[in-house]
N, CA, C and O atoms as a MOPAC input file, in Angstrom:
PM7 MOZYME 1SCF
protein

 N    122.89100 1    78.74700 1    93.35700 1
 C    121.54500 1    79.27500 1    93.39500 1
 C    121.21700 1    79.81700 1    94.78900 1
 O    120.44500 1    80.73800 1    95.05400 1
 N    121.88700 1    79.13600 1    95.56100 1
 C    121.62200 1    79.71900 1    97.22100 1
 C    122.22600 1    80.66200 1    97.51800 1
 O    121.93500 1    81.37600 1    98.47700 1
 N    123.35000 1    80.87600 1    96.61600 1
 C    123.87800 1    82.48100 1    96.93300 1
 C    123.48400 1    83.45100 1    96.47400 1
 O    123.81400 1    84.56900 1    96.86900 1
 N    122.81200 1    83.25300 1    95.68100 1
 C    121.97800 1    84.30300 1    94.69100 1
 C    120.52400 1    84.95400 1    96.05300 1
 O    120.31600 1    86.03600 1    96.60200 1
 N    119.83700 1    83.58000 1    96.09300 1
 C    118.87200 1    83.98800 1    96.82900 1
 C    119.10400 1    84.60800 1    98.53600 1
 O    118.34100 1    85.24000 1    99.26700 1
 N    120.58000 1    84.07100 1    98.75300 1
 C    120.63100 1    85.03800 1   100.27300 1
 C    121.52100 1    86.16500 1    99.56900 1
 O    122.00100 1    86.76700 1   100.53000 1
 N    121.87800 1    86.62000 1    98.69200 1
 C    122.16700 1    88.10000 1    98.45900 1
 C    120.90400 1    88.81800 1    98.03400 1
 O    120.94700 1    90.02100 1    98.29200 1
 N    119.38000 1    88.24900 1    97.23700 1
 C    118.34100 1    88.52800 1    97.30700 1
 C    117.87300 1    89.55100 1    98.61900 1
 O    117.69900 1    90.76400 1    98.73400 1
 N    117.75000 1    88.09700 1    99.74200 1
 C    117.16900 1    88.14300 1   100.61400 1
 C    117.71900 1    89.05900 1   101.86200 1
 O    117.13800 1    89.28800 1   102.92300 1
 N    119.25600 1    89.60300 1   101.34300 1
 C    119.62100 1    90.84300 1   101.86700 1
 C    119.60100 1    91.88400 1   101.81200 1
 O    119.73600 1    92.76600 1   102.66100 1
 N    119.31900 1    91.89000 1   100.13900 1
 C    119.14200 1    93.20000 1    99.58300 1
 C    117.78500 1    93.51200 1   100.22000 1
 O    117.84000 1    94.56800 1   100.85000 1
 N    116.59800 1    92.92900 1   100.25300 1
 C    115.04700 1    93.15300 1   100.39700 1
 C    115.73600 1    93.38900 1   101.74400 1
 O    116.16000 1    94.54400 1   101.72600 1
 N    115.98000 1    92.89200 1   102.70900 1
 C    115.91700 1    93.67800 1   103.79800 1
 C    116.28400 1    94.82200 1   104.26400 1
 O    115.72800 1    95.59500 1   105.04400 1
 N    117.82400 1    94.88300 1   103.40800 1
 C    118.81200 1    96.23600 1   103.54100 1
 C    117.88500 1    97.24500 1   102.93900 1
 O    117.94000 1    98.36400 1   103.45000 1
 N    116.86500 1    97.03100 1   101.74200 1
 C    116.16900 1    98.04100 1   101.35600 1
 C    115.02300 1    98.57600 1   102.51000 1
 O    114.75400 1    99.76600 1   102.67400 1
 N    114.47900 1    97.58500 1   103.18500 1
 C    113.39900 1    97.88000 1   103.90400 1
 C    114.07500 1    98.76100 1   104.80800 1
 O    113.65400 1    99.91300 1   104.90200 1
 N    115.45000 1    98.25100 1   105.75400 1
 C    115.84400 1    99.20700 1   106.58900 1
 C    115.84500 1   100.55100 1   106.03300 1
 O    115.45400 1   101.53300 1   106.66300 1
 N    116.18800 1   100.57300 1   105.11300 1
 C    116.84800 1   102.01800 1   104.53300 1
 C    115.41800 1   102.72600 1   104.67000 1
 O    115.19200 1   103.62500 1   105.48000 1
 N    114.38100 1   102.14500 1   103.67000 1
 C    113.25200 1   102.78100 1   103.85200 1
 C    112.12200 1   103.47600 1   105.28400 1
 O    111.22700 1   104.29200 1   105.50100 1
 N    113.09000 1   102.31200 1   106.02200 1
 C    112.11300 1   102.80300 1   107.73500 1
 C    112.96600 1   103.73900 1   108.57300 1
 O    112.58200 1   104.35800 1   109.56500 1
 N    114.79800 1   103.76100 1   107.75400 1
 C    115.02900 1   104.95700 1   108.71900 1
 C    114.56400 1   105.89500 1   107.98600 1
 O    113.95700 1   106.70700 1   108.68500 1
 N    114.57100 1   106.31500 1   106.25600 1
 C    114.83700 1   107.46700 1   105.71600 1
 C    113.48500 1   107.92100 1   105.79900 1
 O    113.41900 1   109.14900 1   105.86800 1
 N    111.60000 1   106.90800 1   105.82600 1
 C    110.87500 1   107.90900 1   106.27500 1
 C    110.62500 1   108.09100 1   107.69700 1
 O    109.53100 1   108.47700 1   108.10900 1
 N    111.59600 1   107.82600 1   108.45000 1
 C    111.84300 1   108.10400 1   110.21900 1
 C    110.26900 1   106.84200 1   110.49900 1
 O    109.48100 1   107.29700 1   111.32800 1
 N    109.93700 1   105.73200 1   110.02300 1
 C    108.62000 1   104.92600 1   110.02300 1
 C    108.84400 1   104.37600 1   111.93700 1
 O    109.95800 1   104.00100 1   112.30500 1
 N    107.76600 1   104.41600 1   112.84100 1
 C    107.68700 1   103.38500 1   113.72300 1
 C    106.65400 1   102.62400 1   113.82900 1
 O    105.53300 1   103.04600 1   113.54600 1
 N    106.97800 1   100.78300 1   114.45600 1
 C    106.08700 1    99.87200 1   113.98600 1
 C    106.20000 1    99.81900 1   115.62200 1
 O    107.05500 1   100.22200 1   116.41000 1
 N    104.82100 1    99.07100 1   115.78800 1
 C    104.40000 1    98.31700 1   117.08700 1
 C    105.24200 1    97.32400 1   117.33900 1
 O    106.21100 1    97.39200 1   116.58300 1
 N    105.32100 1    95.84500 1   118.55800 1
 C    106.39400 1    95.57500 1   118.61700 1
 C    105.51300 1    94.11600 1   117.81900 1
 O    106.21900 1    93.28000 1   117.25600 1
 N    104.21100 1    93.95800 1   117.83900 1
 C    103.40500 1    93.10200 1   117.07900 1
 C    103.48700 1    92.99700 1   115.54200 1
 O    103.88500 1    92.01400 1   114.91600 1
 N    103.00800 1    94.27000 1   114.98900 1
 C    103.54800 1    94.79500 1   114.12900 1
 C    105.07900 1    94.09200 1   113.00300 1
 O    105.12100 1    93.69100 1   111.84000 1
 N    105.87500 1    94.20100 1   113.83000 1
 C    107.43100 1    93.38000 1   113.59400 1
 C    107.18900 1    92.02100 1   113.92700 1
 O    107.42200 1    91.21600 1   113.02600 1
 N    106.84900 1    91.65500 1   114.82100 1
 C    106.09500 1    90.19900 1   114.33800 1
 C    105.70800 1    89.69500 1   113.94700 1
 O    106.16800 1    88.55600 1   113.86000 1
 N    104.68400 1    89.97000 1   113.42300 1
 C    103.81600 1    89.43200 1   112.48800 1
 C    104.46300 1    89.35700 1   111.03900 1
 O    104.31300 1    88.29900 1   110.42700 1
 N    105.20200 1    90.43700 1   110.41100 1
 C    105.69200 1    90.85100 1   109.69100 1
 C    106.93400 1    89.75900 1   109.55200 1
 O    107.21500 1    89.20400 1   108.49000 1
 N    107.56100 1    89.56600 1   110.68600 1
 C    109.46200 1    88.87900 1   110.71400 1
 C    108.60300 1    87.23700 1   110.54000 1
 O    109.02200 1    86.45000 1   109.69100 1
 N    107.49100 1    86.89400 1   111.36200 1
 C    107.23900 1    85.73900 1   110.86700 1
 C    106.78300 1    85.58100 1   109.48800 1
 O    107.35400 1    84.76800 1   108.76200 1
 N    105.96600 1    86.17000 1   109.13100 1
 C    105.43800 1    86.14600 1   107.44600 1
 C    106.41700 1    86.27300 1   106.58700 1
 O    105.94800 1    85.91900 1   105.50500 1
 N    107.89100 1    86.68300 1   106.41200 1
 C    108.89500 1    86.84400 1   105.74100 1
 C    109.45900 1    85.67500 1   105.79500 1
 O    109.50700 1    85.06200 1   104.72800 1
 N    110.03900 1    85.02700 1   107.00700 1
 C    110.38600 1    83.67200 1   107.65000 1
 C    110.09300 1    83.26100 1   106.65200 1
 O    110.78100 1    83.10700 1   105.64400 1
 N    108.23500 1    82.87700 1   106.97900 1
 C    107.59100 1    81.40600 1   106.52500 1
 C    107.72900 1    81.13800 1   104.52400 1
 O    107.77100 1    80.18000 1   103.75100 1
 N    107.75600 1    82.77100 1   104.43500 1
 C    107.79300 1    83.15900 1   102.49700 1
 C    109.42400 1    82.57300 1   102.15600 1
 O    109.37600 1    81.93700 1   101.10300 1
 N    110.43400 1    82.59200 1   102.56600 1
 C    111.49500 1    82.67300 1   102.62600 1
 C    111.51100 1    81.04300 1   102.88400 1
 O    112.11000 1    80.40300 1   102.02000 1
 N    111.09300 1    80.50900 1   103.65600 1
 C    111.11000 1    79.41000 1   103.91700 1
 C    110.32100 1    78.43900 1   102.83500 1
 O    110.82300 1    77.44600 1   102.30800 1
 N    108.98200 1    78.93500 1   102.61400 1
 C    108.62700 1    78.17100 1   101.55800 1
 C    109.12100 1    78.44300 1   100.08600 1
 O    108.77500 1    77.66700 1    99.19500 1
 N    110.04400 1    79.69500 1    99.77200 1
 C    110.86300 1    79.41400 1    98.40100 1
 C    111.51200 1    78.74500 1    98.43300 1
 O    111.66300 1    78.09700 1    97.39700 1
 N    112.39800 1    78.39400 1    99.67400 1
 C    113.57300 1    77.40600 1    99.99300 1
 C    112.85600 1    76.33900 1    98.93000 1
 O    113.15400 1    76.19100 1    97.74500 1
 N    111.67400 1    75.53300 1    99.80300 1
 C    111.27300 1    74.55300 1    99.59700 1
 C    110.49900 1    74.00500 1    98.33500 1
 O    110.38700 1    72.81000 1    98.06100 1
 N    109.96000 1    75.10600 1    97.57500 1
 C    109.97600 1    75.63700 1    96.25400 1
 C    110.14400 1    75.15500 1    95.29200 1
 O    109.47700 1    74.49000 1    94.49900 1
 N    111.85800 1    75.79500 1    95.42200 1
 C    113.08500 1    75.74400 1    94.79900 1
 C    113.95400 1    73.99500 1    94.72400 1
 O    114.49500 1    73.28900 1    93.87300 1
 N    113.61400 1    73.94500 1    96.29100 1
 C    114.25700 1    72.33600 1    96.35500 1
 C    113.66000 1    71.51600 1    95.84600 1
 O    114.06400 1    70.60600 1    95.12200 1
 N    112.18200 1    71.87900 1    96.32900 1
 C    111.19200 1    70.12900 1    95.42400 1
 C    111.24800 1    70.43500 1    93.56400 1
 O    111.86900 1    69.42500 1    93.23300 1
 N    111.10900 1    70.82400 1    92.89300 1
 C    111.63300 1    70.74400 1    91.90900 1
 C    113.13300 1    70.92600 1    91.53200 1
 O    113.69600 1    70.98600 1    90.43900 1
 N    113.30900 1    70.95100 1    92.03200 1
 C    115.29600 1    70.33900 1    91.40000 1
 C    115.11500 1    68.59200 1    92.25400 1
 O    116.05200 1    67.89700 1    91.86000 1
 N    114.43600 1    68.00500 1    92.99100 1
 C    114.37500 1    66.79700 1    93.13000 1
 C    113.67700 1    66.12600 1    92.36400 1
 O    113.60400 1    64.89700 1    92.37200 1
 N    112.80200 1    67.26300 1    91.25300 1
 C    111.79600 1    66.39200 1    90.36800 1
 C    110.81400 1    65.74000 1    90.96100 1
 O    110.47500 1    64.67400 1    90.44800 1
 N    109.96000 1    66.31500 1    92.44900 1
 C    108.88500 1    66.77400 1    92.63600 1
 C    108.19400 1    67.88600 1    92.61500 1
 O    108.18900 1    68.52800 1    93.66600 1
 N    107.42800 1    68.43000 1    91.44400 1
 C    107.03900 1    69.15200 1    91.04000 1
 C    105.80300 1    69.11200 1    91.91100 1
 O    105.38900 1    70.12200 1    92.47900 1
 N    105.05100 1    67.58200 1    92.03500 1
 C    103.51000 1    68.50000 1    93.04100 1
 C    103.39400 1    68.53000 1    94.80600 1
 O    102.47300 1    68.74400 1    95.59300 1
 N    104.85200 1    68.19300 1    94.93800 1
 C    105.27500 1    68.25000 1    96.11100 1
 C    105.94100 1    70.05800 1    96.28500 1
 O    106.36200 1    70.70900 1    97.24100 1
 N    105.80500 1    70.25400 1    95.27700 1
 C    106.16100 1    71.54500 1    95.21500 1
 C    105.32300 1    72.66600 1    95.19600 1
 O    105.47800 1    73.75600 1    95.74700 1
 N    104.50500 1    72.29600 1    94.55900 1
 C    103.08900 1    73.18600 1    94.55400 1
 C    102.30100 1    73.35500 1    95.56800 1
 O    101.79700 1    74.41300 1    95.94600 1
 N    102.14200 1    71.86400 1    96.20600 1
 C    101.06600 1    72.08100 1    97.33300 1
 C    102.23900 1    73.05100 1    98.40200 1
 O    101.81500 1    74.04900 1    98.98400 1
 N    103.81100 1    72.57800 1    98.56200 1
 C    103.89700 1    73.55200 1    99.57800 1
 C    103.60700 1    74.51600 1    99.18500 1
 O    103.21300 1    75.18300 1   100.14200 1
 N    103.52600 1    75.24900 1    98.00200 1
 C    103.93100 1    76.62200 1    97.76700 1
 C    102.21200 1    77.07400 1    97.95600 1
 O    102.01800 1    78.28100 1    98.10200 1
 N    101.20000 1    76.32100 1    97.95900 1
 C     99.85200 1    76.50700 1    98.80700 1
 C     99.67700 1    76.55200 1    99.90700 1
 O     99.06700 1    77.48900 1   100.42100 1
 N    100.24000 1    75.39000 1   100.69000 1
 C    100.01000 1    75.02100 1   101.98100 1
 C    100.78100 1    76.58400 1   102.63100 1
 O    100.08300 1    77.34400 1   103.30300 1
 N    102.24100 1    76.91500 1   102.33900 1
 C    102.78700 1    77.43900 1   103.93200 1
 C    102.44800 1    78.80000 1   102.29500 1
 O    101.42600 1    79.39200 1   102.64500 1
 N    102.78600 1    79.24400 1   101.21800 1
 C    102.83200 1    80.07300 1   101.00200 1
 C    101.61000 1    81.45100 1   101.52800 1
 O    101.64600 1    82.42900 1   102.27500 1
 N    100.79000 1    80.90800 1   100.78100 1
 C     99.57800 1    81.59500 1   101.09000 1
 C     99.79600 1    82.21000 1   102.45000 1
 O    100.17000 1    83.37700 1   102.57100 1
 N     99.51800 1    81.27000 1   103.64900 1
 C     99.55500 1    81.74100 1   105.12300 1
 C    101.02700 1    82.72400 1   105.18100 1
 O    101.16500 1    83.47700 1   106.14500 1
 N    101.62300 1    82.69200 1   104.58000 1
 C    103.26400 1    83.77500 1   104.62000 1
 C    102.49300 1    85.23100 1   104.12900 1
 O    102.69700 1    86.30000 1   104.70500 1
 N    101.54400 1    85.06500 1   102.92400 1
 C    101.26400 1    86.66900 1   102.13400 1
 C    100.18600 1    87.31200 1   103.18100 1
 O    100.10000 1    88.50800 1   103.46000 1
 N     99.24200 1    86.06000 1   103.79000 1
 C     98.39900 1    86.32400 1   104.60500 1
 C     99.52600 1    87.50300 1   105.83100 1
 O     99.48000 1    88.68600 1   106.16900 1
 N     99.95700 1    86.93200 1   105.97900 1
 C    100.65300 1    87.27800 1   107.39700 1
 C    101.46300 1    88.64400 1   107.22100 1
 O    101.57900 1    89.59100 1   107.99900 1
 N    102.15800 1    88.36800 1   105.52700 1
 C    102.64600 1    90.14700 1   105.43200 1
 C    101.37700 1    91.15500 1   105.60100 1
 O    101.20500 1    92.15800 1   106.29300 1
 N    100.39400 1    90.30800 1   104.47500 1
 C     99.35600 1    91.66500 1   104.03200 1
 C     98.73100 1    91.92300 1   105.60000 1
 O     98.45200 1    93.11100 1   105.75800 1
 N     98.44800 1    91.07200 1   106.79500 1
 C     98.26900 1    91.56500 1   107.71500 1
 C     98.81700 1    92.70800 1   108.68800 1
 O     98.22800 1    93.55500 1   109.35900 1
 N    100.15600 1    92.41100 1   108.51200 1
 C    101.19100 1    93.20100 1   108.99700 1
 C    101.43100 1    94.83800 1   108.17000 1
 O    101.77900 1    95.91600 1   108.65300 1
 N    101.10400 1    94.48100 1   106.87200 1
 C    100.75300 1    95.77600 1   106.23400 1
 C    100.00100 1    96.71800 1   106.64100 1
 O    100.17600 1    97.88400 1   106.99800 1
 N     98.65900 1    95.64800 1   106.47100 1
 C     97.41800 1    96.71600 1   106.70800 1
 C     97.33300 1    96.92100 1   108.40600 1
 O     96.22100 1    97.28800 1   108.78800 1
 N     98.24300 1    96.75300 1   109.35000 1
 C     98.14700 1    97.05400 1   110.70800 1
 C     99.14700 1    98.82200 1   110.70700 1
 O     98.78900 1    99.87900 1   111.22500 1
 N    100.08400 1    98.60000 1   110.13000 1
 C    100.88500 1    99.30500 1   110.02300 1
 C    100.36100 1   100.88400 1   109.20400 1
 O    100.25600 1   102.03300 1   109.63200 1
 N    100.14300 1   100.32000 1   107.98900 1
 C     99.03300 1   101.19000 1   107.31000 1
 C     98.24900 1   102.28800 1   107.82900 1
 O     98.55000 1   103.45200 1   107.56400 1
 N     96.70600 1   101.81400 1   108.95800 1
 C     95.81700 1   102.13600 1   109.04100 1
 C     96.20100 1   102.94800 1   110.67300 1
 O     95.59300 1   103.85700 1   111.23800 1
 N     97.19100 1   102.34200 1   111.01100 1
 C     97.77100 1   102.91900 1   112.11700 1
 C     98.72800 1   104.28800 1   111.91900 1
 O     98.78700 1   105.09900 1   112.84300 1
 N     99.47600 1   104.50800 1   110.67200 1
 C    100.14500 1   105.39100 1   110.45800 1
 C     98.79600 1   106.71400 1   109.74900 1
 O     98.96200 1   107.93100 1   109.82900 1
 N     97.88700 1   106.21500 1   109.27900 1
 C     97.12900 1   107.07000 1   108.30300 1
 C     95.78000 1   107.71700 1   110.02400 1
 O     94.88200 1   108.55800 1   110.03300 1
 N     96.25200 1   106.92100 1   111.00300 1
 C     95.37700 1   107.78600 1   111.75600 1
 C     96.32500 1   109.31500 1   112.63600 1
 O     95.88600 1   110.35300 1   113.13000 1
 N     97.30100 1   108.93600 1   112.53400 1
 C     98.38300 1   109.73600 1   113.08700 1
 C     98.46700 1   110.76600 1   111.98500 1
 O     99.29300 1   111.67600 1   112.05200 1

């Protein structure tokens, strides 16, 4: 199952590269921060996800997937809409 999800988790990136050279995209250096942590923490809380139910904690599973998930989408959609509103003024 863990090989599945880091060939996942390569493909999503190999796609993103592809997408930021082929529309020539540049990000701030914040921007990529915000962004590399919010992927991290998403990535990190499927890990954990994934693990607490195959241990047969199921609400040990949920609250993480509240506790760190949420703050992970927070942190892309931030990184989005920086990127976004910054490219649409250019």
């Amino acid at each position: 199952m863990w090989f599945i999800f880091g060939l996942v988790l390569g493909l999503v990136l190999l796609g993103f590269v592809w997408l930021v050279v082929a529309k020539k995209l540049i990000f701030t250096w914040y921007e990529w921060l915000v962004g590399i942590v919010g992927f991290a923490l998403l990535a990190f809380t499927l890990q954990n996800f994934f693990g607490s139910f195959s241990e047969m904690e199921p609400q040990a599973a949920w609250m993480f997937l509240l506790i760190t998930g949420l703050p992970s989408l927070l942190l892309l959609a931030v990184a989005w809409r920086l990127s976004a509103s910054r490219m649409k003024k250019a």
